[in-house]
C-alpha positions as CSV (number, residue, x, y, z in Angstrom):
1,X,0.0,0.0,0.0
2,X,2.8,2.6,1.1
3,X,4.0,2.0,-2.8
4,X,1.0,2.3,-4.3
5,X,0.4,6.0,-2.9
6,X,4.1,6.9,-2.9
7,X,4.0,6.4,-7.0
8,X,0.5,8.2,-7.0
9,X,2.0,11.1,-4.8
10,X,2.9,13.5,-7.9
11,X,-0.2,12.6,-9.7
12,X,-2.3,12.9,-6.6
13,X,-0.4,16.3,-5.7
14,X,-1.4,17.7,-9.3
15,X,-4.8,17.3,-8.7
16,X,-5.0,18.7,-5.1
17,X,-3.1,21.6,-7.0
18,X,-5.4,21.6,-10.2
19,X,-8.6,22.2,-7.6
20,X,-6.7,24.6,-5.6
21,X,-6.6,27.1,-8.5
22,X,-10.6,26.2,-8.9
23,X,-11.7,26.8,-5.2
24,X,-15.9,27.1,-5.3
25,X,-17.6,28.0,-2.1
26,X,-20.3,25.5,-0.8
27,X,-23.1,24.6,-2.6
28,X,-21.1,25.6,-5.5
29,X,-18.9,23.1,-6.3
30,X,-20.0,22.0,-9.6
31,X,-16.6,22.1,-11.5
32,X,-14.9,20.0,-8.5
33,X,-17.8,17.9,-8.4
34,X,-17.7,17.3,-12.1
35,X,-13.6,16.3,-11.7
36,X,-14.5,13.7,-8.8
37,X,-17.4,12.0,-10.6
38,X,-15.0,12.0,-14.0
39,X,-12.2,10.3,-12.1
40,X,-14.4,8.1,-9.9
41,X,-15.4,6.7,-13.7
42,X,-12.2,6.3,-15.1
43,X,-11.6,4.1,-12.2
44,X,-15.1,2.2,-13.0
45,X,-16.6,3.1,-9.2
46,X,-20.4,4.1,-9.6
47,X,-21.7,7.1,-7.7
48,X,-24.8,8.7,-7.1
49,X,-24.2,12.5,-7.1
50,X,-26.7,15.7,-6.2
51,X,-27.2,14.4,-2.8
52,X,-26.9,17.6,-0.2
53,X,-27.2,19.5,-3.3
54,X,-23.2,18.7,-4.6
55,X,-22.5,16.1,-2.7
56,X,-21.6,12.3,-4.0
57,X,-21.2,9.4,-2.8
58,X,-19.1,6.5,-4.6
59,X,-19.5,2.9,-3.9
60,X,-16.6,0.4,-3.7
61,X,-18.0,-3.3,-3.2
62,X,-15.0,-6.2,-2.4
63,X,-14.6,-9.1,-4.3
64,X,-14.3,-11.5,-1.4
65,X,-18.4,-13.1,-0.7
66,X,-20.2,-10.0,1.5
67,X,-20.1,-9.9,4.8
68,X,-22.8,-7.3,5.6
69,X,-20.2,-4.6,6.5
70,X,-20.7,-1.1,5.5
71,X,-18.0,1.6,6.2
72,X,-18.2,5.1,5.0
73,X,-15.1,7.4,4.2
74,X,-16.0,11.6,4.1
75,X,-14.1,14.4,2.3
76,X,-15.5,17.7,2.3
77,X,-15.0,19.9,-1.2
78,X,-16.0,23.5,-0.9
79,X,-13.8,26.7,-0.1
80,X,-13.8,29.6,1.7
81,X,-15.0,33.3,1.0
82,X,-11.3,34.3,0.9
83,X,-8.3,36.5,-1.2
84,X,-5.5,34.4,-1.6
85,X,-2.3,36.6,-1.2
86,X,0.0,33.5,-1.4
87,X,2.2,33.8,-4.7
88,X,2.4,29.9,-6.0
89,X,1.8,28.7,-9.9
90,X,-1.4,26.9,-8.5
91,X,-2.7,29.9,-6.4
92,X,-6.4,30.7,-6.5
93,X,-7.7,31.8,-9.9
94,X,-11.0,32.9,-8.7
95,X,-10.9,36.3,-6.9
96,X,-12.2,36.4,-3.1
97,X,-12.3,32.5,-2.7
98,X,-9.7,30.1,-1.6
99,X,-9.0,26.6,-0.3
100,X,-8.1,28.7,3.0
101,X,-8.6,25.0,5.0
102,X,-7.0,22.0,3.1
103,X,-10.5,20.5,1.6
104,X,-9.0,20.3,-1.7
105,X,-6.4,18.2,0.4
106,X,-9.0,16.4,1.9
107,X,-11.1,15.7,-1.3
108,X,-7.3,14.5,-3.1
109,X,-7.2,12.2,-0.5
110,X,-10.6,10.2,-1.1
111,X,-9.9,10.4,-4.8
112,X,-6.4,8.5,-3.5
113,X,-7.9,5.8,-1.7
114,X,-10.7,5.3,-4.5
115,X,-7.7,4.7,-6.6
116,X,-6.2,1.9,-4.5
117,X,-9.8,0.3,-3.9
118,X,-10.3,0.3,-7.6
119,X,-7.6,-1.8,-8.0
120,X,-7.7,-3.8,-4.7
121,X,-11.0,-5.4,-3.9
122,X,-10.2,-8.5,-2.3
123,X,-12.0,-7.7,0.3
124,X,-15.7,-8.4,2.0
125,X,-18.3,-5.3,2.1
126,X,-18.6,-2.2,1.0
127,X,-16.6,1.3,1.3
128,X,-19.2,3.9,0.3
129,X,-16.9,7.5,0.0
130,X,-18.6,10.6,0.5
131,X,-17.3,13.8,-1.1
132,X,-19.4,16.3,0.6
133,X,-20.6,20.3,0.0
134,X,-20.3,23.2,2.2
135,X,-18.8,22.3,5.2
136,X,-18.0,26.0,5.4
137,X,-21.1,27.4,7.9
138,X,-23.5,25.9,5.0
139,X,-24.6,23.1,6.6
140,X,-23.8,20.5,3.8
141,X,-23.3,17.4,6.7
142,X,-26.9,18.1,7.8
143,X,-28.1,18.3,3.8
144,X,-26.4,15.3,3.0
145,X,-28.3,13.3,6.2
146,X,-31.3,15.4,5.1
147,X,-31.2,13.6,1.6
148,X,-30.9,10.3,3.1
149,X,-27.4,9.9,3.2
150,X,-27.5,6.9,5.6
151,X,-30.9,5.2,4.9
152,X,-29.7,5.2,0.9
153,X,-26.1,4.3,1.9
154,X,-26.8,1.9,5.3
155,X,-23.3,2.4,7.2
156,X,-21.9,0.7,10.5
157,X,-19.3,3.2,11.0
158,X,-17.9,6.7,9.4
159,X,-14.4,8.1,9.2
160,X,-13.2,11.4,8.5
161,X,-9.9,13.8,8.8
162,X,-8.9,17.2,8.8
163,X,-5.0,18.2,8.1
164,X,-3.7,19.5,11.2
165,X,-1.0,22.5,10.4
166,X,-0.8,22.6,14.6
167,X,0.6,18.8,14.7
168,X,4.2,18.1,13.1
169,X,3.3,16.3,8.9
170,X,2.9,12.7,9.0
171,X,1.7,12.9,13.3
172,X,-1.8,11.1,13.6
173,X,-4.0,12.2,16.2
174,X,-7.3,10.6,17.3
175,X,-9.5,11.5,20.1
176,X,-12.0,10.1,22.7
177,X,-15.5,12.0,22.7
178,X,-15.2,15.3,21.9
179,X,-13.2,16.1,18.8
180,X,-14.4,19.7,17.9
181,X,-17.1,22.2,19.3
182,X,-20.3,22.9,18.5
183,X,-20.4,25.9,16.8
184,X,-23.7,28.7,17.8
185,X,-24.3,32.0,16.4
186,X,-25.5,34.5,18.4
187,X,-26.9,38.2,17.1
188,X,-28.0,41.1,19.6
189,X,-30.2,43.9,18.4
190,X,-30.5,46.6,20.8
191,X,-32.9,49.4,20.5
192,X,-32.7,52.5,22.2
193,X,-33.8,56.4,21.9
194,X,-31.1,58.2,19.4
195,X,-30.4,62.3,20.3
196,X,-28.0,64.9,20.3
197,X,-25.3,64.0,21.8
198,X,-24.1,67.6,23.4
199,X,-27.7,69.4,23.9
200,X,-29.8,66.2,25.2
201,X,-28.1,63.2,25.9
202,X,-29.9,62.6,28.9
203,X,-33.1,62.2,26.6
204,X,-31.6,59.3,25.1
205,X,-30.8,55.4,25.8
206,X,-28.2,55.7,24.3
207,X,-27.2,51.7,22.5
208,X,-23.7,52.7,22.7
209,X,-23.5,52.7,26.0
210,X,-25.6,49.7,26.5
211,X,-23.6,48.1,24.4
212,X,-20.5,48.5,26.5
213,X,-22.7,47.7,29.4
214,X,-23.5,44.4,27.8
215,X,-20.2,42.9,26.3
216,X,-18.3,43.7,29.8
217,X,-21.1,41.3,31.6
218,X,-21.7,38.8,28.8
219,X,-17.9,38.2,29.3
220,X,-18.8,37.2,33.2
221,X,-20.6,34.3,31.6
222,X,-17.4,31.9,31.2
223,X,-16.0,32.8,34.8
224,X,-18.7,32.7,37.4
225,X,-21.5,30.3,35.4
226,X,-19.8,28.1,33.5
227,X,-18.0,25.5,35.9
228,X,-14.2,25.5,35.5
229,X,-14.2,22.2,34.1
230,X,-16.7,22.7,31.9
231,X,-15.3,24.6,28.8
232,X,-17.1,27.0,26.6
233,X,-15.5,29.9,24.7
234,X,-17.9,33.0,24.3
235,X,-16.9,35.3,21.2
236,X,-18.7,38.7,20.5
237,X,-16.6,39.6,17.4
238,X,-18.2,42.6,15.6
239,X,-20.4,45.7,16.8
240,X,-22.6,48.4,14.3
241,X,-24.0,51.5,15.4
242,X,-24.2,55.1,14.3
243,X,-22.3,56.7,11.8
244,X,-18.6,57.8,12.0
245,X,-19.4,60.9,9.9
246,X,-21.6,61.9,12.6
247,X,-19.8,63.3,15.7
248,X,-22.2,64.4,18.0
249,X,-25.1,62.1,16.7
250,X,-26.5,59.5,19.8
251,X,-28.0,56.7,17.5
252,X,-31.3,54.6,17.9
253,X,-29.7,51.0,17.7
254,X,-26.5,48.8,18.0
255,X,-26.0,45.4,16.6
256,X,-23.1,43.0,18.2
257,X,-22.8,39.5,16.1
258,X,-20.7,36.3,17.9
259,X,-20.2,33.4,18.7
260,X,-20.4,30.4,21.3
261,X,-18.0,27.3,21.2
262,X,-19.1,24.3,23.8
263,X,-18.7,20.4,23.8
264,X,-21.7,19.3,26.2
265,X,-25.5,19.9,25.7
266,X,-26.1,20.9,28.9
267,X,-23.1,23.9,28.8
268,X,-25.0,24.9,25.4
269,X,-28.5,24.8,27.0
270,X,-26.5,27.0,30.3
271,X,-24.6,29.6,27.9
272,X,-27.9,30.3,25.8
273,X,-30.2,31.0,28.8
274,X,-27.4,33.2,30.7
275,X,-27.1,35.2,27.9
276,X,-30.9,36.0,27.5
277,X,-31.0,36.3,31.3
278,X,-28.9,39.1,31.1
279,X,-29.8,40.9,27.8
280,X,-33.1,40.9,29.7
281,X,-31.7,42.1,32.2
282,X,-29.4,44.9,30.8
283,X,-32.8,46.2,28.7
284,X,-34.9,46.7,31.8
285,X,-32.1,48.3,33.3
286,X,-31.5,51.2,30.5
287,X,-35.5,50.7,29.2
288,X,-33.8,49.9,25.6
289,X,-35.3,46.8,24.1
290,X,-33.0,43.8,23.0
291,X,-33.5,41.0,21.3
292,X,-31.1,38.1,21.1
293,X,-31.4,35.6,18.3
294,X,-28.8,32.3,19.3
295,X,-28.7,30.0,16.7
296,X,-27.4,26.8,17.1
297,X,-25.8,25.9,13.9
298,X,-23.5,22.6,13.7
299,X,-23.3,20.4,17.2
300,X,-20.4,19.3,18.7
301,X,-18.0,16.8,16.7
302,X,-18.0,13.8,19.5
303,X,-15.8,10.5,18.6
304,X,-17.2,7.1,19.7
305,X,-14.5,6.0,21.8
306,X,-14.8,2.6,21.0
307,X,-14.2,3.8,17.0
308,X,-11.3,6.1,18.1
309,X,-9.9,3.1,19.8
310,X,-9.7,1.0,16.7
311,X,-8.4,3.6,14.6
312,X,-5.2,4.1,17.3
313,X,-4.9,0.6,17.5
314,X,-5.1,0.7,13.2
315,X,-2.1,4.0,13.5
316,X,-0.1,1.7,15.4
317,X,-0.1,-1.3,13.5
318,X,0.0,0.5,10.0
319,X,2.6,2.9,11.0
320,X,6.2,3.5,11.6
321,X,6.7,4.0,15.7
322,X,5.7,7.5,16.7
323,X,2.9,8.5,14.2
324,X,0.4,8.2,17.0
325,X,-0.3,11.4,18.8
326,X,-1.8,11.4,22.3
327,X,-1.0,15.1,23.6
328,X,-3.4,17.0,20.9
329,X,-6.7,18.7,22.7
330,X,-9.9,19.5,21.4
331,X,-10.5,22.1,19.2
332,X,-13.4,24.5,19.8
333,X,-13.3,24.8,15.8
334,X,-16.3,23.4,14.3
335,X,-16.5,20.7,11.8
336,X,-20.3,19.5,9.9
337,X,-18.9,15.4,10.1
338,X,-20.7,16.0,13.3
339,X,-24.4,15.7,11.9
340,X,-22.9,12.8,10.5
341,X,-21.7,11.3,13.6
342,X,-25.1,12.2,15.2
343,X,-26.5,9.1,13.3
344,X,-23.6,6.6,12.9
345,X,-20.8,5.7,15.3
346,X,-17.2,6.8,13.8
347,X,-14.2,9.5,14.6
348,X,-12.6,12.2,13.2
349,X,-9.2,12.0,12.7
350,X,-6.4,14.8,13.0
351,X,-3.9,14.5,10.1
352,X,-0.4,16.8,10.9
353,X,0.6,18.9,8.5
354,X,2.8,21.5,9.6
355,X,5.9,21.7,7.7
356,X,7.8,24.1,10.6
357,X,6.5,25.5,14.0
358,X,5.4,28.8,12.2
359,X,3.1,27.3,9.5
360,X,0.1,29.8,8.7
361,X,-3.2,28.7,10.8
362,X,-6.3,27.6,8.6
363,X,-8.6,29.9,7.4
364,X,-5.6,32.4,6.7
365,X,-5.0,33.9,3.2
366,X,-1.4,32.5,3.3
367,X,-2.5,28.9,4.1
368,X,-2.0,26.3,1.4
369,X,-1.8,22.4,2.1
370,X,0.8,20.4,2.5
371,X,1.4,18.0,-0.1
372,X,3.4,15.5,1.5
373,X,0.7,14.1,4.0
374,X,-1.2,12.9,1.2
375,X,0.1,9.6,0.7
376,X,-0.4,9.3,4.8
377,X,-3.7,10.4,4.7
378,X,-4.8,8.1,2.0
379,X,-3.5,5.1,3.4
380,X,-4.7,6.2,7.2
381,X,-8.5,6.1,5.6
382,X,-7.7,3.3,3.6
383,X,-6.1,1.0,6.3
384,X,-9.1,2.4,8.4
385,X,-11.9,1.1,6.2
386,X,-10.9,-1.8,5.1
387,X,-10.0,-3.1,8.5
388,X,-13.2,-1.9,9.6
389,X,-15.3,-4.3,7.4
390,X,-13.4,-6.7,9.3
391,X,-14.6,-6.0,12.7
């Protein structure tokens, strides 16, 4: 297997390449699609495609007499809303979006391990593989299960990976439970009284000031509510009001827009109610009225131990000494494979990719993947599924 993948590195590297330049954002991936579904029938794997929207699924059936086994491998496709300001011959040729995040690693990858199942099925069961749409806030994971994802395509376990740029290339790390956060939304409106702000302020409510008022107490939330233990990350990252042409002008609202990262229900359930308790609070204080809309958009990404376990104990026996990392945390990033892993048991697997200690995070406009983990991540989900229908 390490042979196969190592001669299919520079084709497989050309292609991660080829769809870097053609980044799409989700929902909108119908020339990466259309490059997935023309490979996966060179290689003579049938598919059924347009489910989620974009989304495909391929089916690889083993030679050997079934066995009733059914694992699923996932690799999300879509890109993000981003300039590219790296400089590279393959750099983004589609202004404002970029493969900021490595899923045109992540898609290479599944096109890699389709290869090696095209030509190795002596095996028993089926390995359906799941290129999926706008992971990107888009809510292709939950479209996909929407569309019947798993009563069309019946499967005993799932697998997926992200590339890791905070884990050293070619380090594997798998966790128990919690993998990744679940990711909320959260939008205040505050209405107030606008006015003059030299003659009559003290006619107004002024949303500024509430405002201020209201981030310095939301902010209380994660260190006197939330038990220590229990982690939860509370963002407010952007605030409108007024006009900054007009000085001395006391406007009638504020909007603030964030965020809330937790992995336990019940810490969603608490951060949600606190912070209506006090917008409620803050409003009758001032007499303003605020609204809070909290929108819980992807849940929290939560490995079945018992899968995570198997896919160590896979790292260990597959790979040289070392690969296996046990020091990474959770991330309170959000990833969709969670509405997957709502309805079938699996794990999501960390793939290192940094190249040096200084690698450029994901999601920045200097990011690009790293080339050399492919043939590791191709024979990690391989390996994976194939000694999964063996279980």
């Amino acid at each position: 297997m390490d042979t196969f993948f190592t001669t299919q590195h520079a084709s497989l590297t050309a292609l991660r390449r080829e769809i870097h330049q053609h980044p799409e954002l989700g929902f909108e991936e119908f020339q990466t699609a259309q490059r997935v579904k023309s490979l996966l029938t060179q290689l003579d794997i049938p598919f059924v495609d347009n489910i989620g929207q974009t989304g495909i699924v391929a089916t690889v059936t083993g030679n050997l007499p079934d066995n009733g086994r059914r694992i699923g491998l996932r690799a999300d496709m879509d890109a993000l809303p981003l300039q590219e300001k790296n400089q590279h011959a393959y750099s983004s040729q589609v202004d404002g979006c970029m493969h900021a995040c490595g899923h045109d690693g992540h898609t290479t990858i599944l096109v890699g391990v389709a290869q090696y199942l095209a030509k190795h099925r002596d095996f028993a069961g089926t390995i359906y593989l799941i290129f999926q749409p706008a992971e990107e806030g888009r809510g292709g994971g939950d479209q996909m299960v929407k569309d019947g994802l798993f009563t069309r395509f019946p499967m005993d376990e799932i697998y997926g990976l992200h590339n890791w740029p905070y884990l050293a290339a070619g380090k594997i790390a798998v966790l128990d439970g919690p993998a990744m956060a679940a990711g909320d939304r959260l939008s205040i409106s505050i209405r107030g009284l606008g006015g003059h702000g030299g003659a009559t302020p003290h006619l107004t409510i002024d949303p500024l000031r509430i405002s201020a008022d209201l981030i310095t107490t939301l902010h209380t939330i994660i260190g006197r509510e939330i038990a220590p233990l229990d982690q939860a990350v509370l963002s407010l990252c952007a605030i409108q009001s007024g006009d900054m042409n007009a000085f001395n002008v006391i406007p009638d609202t504020a909007e603030i827009i964030g965020t809330v990262r937790t992995f336990k229900p019940e810490i969603q359930d608490q951060m949600e109610a606190a912070i209506k308790r006090i917008c409620a609070g803050v409003a009758a204080t001032y007499g303003a009225e605020i609204s809070v809309d909290y929108e819980r958009i992807i849940p929290a990404t939560i490995n079945t131990p018992a899968c995570a376990q198997f896919v160590r104990d896979t790292i260990e026996a597959h790979f040289e000494p070392g690969t296996l990392d046990t020091d990474t945390p959770p991330t309170f990033g959000g990833e969709d494979f969670s509405f997957m892993l709502n309805e079938v048991p699996g794990a999501y697997i960390f793939l290192g990719s940094a190249r040096h200690d200084d690698d450029e995070p994901l999601h920045s406009p200097h990011f690009d993947f790293n080339d050399a983990v492919i043939p590791t991540g191709a024979k990690l989900l391989t390996m994976t599924a194939l000694n999964a229908l063996k279980r």
